[in-house]
FIBABA-110968 format. One record per residue: y, x, z of N, C-alpha, C in turn; residue number from 0. Coordinates in steps of 0.2 Angstrom, whole numbers, plus 5000, padded with zeros to 4 digits. Last residue first. Layout:
# residues N
  n_yy  n_xx  n_zz  ca_yy  ca_xx  ca_zz  c_yy  c_xx  c_zz    k
     Y     X     Z      Y      X      Z     Y     X     Z  NUM
...
# end
This chain:
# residues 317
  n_yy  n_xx  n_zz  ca_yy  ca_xx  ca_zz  c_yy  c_xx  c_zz    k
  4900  4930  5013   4894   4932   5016  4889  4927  5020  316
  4909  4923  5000   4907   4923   5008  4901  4926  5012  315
  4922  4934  4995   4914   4931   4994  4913  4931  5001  314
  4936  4926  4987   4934   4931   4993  4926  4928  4993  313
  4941  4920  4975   4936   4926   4975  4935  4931  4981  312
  4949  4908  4979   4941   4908   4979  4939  4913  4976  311
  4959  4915  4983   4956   4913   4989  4950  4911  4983  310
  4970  4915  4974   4966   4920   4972  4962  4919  4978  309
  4980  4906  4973   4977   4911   4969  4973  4914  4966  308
  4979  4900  4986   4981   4898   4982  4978  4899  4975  307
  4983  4913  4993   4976   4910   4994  4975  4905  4990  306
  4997  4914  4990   4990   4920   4989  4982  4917  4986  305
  5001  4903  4997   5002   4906   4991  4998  4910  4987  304
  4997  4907  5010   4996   4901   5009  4994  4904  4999  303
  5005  4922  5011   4997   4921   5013  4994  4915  5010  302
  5018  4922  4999   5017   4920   5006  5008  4920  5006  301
  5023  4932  4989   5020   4928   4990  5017  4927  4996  300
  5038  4936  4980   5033   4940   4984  5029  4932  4986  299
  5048  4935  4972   5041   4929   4969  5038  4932  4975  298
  5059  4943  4974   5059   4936   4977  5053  4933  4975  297
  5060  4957  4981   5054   4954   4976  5055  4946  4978  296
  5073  4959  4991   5069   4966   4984  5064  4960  4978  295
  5072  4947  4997   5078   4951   4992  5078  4956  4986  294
  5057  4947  5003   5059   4944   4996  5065  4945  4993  293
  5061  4957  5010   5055   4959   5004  5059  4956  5000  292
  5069  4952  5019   5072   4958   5017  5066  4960  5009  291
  5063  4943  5025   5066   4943   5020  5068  4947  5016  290
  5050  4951  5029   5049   4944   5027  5054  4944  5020  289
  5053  4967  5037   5054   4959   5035  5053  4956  5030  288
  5045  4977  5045   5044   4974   5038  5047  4966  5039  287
  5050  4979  5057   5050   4986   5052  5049  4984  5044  286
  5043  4970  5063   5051   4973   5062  5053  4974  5056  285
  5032  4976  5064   5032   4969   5061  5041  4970  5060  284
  5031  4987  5072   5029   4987   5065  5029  4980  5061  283
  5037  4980  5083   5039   4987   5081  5037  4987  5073  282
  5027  4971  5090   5036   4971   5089  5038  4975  5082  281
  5016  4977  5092   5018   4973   5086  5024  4972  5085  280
  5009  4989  5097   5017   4990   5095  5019  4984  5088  279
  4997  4985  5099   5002   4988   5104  5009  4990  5102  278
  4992  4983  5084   4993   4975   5093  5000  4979  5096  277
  4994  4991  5078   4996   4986   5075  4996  4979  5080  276
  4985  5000  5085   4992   5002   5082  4996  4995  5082  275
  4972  4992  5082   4976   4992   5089  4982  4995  5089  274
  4972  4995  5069   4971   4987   5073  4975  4988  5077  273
  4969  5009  5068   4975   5006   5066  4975  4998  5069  272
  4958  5011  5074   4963   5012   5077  4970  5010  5075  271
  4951  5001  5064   4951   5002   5072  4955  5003  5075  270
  4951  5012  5055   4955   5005   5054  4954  5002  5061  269
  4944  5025  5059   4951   5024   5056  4955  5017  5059  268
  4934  5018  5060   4935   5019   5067  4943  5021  5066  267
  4929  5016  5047   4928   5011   5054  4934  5013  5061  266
  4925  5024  5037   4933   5021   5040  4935  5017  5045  265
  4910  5017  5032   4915   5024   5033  4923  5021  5035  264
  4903  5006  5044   4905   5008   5040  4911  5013  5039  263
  4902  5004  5059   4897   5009   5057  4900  5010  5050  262
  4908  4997  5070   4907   4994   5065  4900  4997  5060  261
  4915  5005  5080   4907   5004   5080  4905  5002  5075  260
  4929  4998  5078   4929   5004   5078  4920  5008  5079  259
  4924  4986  5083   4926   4986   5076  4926  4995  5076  258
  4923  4986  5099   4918   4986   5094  4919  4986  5085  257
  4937  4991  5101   4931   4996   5102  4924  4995  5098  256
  4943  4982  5098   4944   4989   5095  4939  4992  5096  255
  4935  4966  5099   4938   4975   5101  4940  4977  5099  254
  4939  4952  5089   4935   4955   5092  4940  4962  5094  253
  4943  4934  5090   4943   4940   5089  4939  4945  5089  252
  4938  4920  5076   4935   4925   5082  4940  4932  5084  251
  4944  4908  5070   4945   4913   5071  4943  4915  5075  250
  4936  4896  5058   4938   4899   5065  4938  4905  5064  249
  4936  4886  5045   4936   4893   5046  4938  4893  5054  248
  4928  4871  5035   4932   4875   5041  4932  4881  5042  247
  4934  4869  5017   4928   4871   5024  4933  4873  5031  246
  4940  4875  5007   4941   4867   5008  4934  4868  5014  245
  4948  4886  5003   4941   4886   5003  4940  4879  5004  244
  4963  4883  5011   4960   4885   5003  4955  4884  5000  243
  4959  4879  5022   4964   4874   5017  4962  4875  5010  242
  4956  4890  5029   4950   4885   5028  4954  4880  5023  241
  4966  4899  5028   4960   4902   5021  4955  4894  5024  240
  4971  4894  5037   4976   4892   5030  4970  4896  5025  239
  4967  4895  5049   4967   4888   5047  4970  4888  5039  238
  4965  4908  5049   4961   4903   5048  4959  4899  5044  237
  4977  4913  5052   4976   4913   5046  4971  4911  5042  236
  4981  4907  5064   4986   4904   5058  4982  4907  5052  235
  4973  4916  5071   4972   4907   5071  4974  4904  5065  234
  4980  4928  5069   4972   4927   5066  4971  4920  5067  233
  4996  4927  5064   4991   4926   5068  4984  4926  5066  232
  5007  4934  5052   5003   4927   5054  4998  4931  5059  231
  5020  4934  5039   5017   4937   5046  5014  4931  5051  230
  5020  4939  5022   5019   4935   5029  5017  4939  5034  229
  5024  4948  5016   5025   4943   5014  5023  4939  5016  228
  5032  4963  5017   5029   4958   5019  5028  4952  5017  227
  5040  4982  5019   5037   4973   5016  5031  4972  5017  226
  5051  4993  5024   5044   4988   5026  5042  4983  5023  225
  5057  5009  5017   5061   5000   5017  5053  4994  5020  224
  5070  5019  5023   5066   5015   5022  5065  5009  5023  223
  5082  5027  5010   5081   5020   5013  5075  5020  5015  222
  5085  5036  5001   5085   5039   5008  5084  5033  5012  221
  5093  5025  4989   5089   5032   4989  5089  5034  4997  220
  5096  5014  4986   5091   5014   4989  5090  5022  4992  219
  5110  5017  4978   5109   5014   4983  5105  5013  4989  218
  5105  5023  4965   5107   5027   4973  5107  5024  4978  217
  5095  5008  4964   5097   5014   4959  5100  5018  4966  216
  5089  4995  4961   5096   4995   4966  5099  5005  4964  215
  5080  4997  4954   5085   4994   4954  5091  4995  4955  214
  5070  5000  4963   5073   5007   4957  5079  5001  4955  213
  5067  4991  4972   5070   4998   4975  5073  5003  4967  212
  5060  4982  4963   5067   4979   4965  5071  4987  4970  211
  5050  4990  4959   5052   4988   4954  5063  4986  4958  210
  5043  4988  4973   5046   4996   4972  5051  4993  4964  209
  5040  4975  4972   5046   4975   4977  5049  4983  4977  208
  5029  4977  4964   5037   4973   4964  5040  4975  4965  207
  5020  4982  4972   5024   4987   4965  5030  4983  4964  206
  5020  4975  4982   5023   4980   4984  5026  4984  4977  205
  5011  4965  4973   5019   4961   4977  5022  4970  4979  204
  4998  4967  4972   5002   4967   4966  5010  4968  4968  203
  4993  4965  4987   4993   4974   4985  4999  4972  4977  202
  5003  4954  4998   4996   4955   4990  4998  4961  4988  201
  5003  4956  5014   5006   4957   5007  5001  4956  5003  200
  5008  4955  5031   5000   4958   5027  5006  4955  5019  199
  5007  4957  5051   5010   4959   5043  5006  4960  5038  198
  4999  4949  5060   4997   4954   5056  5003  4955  5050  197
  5002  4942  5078   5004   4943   5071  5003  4947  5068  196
  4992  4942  5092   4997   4943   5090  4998  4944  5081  195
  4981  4941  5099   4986   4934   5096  4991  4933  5093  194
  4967  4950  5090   4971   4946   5098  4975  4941  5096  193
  4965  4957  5081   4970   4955   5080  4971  4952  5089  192
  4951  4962  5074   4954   4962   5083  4960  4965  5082  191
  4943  4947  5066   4947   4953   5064  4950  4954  5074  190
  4933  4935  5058   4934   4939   5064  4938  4945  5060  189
  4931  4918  5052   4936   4927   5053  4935  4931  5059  188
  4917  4912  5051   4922   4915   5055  4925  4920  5052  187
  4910  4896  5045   4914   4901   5043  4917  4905  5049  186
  4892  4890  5050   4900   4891   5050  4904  4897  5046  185
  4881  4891  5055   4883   4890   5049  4890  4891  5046  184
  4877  4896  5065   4878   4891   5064  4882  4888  5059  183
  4879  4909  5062   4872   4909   5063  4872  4900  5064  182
  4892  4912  5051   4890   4914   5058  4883  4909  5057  181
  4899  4920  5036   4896   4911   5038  4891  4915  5043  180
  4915  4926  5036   4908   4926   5035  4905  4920  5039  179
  4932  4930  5029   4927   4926   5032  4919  4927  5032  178
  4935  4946  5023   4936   4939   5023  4932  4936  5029  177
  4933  4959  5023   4936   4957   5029  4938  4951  5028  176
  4929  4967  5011   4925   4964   5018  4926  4959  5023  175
  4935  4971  5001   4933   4977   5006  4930  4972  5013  174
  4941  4964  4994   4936   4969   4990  4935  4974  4995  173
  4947  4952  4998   4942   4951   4994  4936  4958  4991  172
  4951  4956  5009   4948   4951   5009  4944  4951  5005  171
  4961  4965  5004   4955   4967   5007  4951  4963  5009  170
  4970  4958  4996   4965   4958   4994  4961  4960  4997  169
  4980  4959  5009   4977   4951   5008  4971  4953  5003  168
  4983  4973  5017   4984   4970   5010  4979  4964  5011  167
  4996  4975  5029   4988   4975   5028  4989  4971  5020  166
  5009  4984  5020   5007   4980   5024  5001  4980  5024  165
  5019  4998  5016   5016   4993   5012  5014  4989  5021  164
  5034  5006  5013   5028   5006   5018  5028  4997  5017  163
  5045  5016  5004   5042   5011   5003  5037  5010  5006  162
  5058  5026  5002   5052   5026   5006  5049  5018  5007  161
  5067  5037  4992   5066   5029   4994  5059  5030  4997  160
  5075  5052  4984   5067   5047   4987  5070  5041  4990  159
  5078  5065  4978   5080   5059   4979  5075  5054  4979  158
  5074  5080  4988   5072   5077   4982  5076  5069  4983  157
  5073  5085  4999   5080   5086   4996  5079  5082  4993  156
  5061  5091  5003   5064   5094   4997  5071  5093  4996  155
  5061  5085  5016   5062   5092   5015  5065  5095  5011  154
  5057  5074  5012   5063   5075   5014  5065  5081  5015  153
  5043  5075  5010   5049   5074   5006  5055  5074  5008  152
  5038  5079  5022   5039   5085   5017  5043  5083  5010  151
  5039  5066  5028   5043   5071   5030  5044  5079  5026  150
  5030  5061  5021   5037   5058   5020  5042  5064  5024  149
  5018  5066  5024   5019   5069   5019  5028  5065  5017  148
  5015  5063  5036   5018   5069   5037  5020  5070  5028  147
  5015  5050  5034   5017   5053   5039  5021  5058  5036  146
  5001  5051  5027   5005   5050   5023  5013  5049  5028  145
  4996  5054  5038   4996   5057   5032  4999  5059  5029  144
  4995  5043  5047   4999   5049   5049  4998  5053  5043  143
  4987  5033  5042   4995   5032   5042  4998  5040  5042  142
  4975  5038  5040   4977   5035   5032  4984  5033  5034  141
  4972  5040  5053   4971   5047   5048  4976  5044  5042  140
  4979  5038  5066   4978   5035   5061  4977  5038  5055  139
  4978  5051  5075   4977   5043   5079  4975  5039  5072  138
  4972  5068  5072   4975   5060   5069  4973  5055  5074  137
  4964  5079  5075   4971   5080   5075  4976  5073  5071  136
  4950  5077  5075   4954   5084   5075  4961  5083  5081  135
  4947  5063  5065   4947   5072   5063  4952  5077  5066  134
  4955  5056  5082   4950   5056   5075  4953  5063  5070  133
  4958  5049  5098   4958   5058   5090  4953  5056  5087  132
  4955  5035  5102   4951   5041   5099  4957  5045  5095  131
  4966  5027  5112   4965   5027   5107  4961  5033  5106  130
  4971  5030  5127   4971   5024   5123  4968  5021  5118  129
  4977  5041  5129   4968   5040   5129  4966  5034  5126  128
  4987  5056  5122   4985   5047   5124  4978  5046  5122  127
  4987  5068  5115   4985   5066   5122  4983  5060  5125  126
  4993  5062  5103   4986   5064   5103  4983  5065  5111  125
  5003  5050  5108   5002   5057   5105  4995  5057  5107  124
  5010  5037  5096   5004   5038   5102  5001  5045  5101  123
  5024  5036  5091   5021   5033   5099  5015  5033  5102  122
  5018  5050  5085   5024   5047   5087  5027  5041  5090  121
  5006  5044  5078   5008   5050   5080  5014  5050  5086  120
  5009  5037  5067   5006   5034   5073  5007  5039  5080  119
  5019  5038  5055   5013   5044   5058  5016  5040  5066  118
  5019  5023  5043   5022   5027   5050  5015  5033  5052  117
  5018  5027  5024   5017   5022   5031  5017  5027  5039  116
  5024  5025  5010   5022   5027   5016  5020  5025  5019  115
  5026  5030  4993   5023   5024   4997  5019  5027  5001  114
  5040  5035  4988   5035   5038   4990  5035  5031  4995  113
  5050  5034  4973   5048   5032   4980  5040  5033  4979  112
  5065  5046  4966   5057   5041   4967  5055  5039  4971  111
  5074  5048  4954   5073   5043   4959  5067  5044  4960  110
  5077  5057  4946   5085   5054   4950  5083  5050  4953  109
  5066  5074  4944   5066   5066   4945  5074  5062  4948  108
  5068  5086  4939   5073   5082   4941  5074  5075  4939  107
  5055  5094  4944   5056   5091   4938  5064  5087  4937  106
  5056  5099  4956   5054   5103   4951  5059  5101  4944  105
  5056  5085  4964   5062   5092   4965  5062  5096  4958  104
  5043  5080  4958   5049   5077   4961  5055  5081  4960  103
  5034  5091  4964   5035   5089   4955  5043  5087  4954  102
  5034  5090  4976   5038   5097   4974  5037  5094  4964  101
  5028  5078  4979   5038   5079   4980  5038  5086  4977  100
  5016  5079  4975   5020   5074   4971  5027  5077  4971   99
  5014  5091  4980   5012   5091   4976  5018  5088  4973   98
  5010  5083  4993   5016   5090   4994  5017  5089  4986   97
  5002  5075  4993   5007   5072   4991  5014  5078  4992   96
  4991  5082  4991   4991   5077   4985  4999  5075  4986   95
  4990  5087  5003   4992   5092   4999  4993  5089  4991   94
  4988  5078  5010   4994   5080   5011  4995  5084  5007   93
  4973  5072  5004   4980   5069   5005  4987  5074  5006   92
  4968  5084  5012   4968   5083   5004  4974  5080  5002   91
  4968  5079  5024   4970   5087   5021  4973  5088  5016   90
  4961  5069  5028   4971   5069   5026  4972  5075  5025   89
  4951  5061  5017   4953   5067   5021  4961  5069  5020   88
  4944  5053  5011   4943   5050   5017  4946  5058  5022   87
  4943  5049  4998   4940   5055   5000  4936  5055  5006   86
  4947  5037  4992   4943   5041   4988  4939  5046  4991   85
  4956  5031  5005   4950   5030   5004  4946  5031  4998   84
  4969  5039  5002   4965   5042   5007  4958  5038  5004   83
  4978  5039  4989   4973   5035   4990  4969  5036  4994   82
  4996  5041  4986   4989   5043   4986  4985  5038  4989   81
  5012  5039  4975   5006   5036   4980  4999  5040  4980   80
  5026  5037  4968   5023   5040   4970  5018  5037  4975   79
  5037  5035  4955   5032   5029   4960  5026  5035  4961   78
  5050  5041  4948   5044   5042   4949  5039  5036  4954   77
  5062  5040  4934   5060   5039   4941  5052  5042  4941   76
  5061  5047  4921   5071   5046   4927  5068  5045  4935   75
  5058  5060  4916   5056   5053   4919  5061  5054  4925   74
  5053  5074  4910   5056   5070   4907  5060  5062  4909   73
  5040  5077  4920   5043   5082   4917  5049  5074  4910   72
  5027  5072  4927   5035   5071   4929  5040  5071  4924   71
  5017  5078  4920   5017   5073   4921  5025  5067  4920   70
  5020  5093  4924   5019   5090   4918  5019  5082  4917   69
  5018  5090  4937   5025   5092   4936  5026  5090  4928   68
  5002  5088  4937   5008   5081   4939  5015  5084  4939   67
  5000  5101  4932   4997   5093   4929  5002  5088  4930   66
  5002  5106  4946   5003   5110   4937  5003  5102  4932   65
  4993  5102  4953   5001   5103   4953  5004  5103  4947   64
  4979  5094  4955   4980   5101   4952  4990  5098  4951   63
  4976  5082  4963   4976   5089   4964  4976  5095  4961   62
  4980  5074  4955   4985   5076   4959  4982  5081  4963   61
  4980  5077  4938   4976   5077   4944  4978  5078  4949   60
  4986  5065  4923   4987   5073   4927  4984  5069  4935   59
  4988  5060  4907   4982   5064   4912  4986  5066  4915   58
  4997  5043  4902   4997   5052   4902  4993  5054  4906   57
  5002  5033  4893   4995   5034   4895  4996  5043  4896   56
  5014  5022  4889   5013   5028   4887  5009  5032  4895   55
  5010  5003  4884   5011   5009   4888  5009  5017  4886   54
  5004  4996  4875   5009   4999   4873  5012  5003  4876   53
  4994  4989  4881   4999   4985   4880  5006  4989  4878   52
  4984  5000  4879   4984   4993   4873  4991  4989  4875   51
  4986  5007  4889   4987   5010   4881  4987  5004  4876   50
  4977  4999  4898   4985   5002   4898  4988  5003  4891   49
  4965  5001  4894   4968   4995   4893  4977  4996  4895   48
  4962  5014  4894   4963   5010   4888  4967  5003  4888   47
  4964  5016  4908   4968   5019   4904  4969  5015  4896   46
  4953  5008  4910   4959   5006   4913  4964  5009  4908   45
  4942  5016  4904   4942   5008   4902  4948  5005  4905   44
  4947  5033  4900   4944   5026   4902  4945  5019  4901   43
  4959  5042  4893   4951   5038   4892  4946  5035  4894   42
  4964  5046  4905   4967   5041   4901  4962  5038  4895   41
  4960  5051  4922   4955   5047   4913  4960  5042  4911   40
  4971  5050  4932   4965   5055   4929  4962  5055  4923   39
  4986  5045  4925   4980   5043   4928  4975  5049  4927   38
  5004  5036  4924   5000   5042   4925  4991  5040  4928   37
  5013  5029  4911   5006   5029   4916  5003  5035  4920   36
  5027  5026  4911   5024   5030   4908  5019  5030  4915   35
  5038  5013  4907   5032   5014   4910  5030  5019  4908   34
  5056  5009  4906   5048   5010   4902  5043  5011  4907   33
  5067  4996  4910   5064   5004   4911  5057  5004  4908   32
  5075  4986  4909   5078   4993   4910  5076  4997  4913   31
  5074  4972  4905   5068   4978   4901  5073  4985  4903   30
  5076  4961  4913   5081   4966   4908  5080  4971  4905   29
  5062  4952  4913   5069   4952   4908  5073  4958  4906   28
  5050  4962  4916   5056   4962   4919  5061  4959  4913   27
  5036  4965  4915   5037   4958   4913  5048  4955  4917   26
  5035  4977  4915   5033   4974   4907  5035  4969  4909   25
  5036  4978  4931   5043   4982   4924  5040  4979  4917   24
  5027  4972  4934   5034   4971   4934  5038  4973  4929   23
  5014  4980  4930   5016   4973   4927  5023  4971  4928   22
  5017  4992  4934   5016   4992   4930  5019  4984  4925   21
  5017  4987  4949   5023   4988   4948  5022  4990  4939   20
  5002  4985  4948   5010   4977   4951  5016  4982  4949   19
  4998  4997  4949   4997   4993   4943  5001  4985  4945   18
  5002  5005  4960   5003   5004   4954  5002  5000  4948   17
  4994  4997  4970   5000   4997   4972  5005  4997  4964   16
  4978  4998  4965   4983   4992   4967  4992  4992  4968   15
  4978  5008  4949   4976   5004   4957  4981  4999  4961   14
  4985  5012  4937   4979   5007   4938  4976  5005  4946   13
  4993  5020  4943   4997   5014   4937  4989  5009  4937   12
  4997  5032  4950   4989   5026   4951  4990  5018  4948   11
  5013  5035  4948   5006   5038   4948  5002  5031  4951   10
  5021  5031  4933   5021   5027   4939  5012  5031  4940    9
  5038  5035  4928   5031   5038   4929  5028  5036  4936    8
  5049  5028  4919   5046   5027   4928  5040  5029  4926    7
  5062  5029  4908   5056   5030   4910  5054  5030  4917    6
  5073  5017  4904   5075   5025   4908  5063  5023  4910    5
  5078  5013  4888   5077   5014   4894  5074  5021  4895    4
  5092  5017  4878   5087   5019   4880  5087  5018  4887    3
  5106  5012  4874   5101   5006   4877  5095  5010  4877    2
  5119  5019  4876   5113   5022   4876  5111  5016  4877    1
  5137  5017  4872   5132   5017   4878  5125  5017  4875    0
# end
């Protein structure tokens, strides 16, 4: 029998989803799988530091095909992912992720998983008012996307697993949405959450939990799967980022409408994802259990836990 590990070309091995699942596999006791990085600049300051811990650092542009089939070419698995917020165009997206599954089929990847998330689409059609059309033809441009790009996997045939993330916990830290100190000094969260429960994760805990899907091996293949690693209230989350930061924290709601105003680029995107995420909470909280994460990733980590962590680099405004 062959004690040759099985290679995992893990696309955006430096961004958040990829680089947790990077870590995973380096730090998996049973060591039954390599790492082969995939990045645009494998000479850059990420790529280097990859290449230092002995990972095998390879170039290819998900927009160019030719490059990510080369990429593929050899590699038991794959961890497949795009990034709408480099461009901010699901065009491009789609065509980033047509790309990944036809490498996928091309190459005779025997596992990959494609990190998705639901086309909004599909309880809220474009005719509904509820909610702005955005470019054209999206409810949720950075859902419906990567949507339609799960449906062009499955098209191929290709052996896939479908893994759909949660609100990420470090957006707190690296996109805004911590706390800010209000005109009275005070700490506020504001998020237009209303009362109802956010599913949310630490962007490092998804690569895990993809790490716990190559596992399980055919088993998974055609599964999707939701993770989470809490599901909390905007009051509840308050109360447990003021425990961290040792200050009070309130929670303010606010609109869809006024978040969706915000002015910053994506605004009106994550707006309408808020309210996706009210109006059908049942539904996409379901869809991501708690447990069912921690079976795939048992260290996955509770909000409390997080903030534990990593709660004093969200900057206060």
């Amino acid at each position: 029998m062959s004690n040759e590990r099985k290679i995992i070309a893990v696309v955006g091995a430096s961004g958040a989803q990829g680089s947790g699942l990077v870590r995973a596999i380096l730090a998996d006791p049973a060591q039954e799988f390599s790492v082969r990085a995939i990045t645009r600049k494998p000479d850059g300051e990420r790529g280097r530091e990859l290449a230092r811990l002995g990972i095998d650092v390879v170039a290819a542009d998900l927009d160019d095909p030719n490059s990510v089939r080369q990429a593929f070419r050899g590699a038991h698995g794959a961890f497949c992912v795009t990034n709408f917020w480099e461009h901010f165009s699901v065009e491009r997206e789609v065509a980033q992720g047509r790309a990944l599954a036809d490498a996928v089929a091309a190459e005779g990847v025997r596992h990959a998983i494609w990190s998705t998330l639901e086309d909004t689409r599909k309880l809220v059609p474009l005719g509904d008012a509820r909610m702005p059309t955005l470019q054209g033809k999206y409810k949720v441009p950075h859902f419906d996307g990567k949507g339609e790009i799960e449906e062009y996997f499955r098209a191929t045939g290709a052996p896939v697993s479908y893994l759909a993330a949660s609100f990420y916990w470090d957006n707190m830290i690296h996109f805004g949405m911590g706390p800010r100190r209000a005109a009275d000094g005070e700490l506020v969260f504001t998020a237009p959450l209303g009362d109802r429960p956010l599913s949310g994760i630490a962007a490092e805990d998804i690569g895990a939990a993809a790490l716990g899907l190559f596992k399980q091996g055919e088993a998974a293949l055609g599964r999707w799967v939701g993770v989470a690693g809490d599901q909390l209230t905007g009051t509840e989350m308050a109360a447990l980022m003021a425990t961290a930061l040792g200050r009070a924290v309130r929670y303010e709601p606010l609109s869809f409408d006024a978040y969706r105003n915000l002015g910053f680029p994506g605004a009106d995107d994550l707006g309408n994802m808020f309210q996706y995420y009210y109006d059908f909470n049942r539904q996409v909280n379901a869809a991501r259990d708690v447990a069912a994460t921690r079976a795939l990733h048992p260290g996955v980590m509770s909000f409390a836990r997080w903030l534990e962590r990593y709660g004093k680099r969200i900057p206060i405004g």
